[in-house]
N, C-alpha and C positions, 0 to 999 in steps of 0.2 A: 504493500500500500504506500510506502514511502515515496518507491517512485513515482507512481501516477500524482501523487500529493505535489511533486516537486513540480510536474509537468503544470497542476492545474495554478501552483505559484507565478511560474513564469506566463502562463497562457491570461492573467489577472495583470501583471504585469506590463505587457503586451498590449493589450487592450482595454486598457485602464479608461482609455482619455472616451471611448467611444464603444456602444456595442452593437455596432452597424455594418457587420459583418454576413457574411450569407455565410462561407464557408471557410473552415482552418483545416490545417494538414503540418503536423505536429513529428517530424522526423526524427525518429528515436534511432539509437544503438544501445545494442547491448551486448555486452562485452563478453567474451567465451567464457569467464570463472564466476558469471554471474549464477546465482538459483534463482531466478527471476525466468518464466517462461514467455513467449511474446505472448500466451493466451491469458495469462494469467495476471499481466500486465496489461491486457485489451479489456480484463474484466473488472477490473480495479478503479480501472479508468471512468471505464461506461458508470460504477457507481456512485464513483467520485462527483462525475463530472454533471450529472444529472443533479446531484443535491446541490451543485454548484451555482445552474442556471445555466453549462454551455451546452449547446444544441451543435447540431451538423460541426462536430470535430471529428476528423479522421486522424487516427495514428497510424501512421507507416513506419514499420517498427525492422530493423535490420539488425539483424546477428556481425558480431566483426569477428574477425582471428588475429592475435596476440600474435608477435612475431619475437623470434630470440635473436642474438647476434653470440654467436659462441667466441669465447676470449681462443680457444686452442685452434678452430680450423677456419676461423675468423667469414665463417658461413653465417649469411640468414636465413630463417626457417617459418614460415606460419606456423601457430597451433593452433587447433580449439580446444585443446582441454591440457592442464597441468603435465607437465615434464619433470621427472627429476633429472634429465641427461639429455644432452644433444644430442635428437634424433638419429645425424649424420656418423656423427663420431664416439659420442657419447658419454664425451666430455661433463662433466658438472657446474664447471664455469664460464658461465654465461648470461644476458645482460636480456631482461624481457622489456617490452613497448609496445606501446596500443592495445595492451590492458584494461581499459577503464572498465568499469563495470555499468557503466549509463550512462550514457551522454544524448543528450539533447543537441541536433545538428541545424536544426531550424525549424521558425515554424512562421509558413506561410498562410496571409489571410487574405482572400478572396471580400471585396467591399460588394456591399448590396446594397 
């Protein structure tokens, strides 16, 4: 619920000044070490956002993969789920990025 909570902060935020909008599209990521499912996050939302007051908001909700850079064969690698060793080599020391576990990429609103 945290997430959807965060999203209905910024979507408040956003559209603070006016609520004259027809329709929002609200571009999530969710990062591969999340336990967050995009269903379960689309359901969070839809409750949220109704006790909220917002109407016709779409979430487009995308999965990302974590990438390593290994210190030993000095390779990048995607993942989607935790490593303890470099795929490649399998090495142990190595340096992870695009990580996050949610991020909010944009959200665009459609004026009516």
């Amino acid at each position: 619920m945290w997430f959807a909570g965060k999203i209905i902060v910024l979507l408040k935020e956003k559209i603070k000044k006016s609520k004259d909008y027809k329709h929002i599209r609200v571009n999530v990521i969710l990062g591969p070490f999340t336990h967050v499912t995009p269903e379960s996050l689309r359901s969070a939302f839809m409750l949220i956002s109704e006790k909220e007051g917002f109407g016709n908001v779409r979430l487009n909700i995308q999965k990302n993969k974590a990438k390593i850079k290994c210190r030993k064969c000095k390779k990048s690698v995607e993942i989607s789920a935790p490593v303890a060793g470099c795929p490649l080599c399998g090495a142990d020391d190595f340096d992870i990025s695009d990580a996050e576990e949610f991020s909010v990429q944009s959200i665009e609103i459609t004026q009516g």
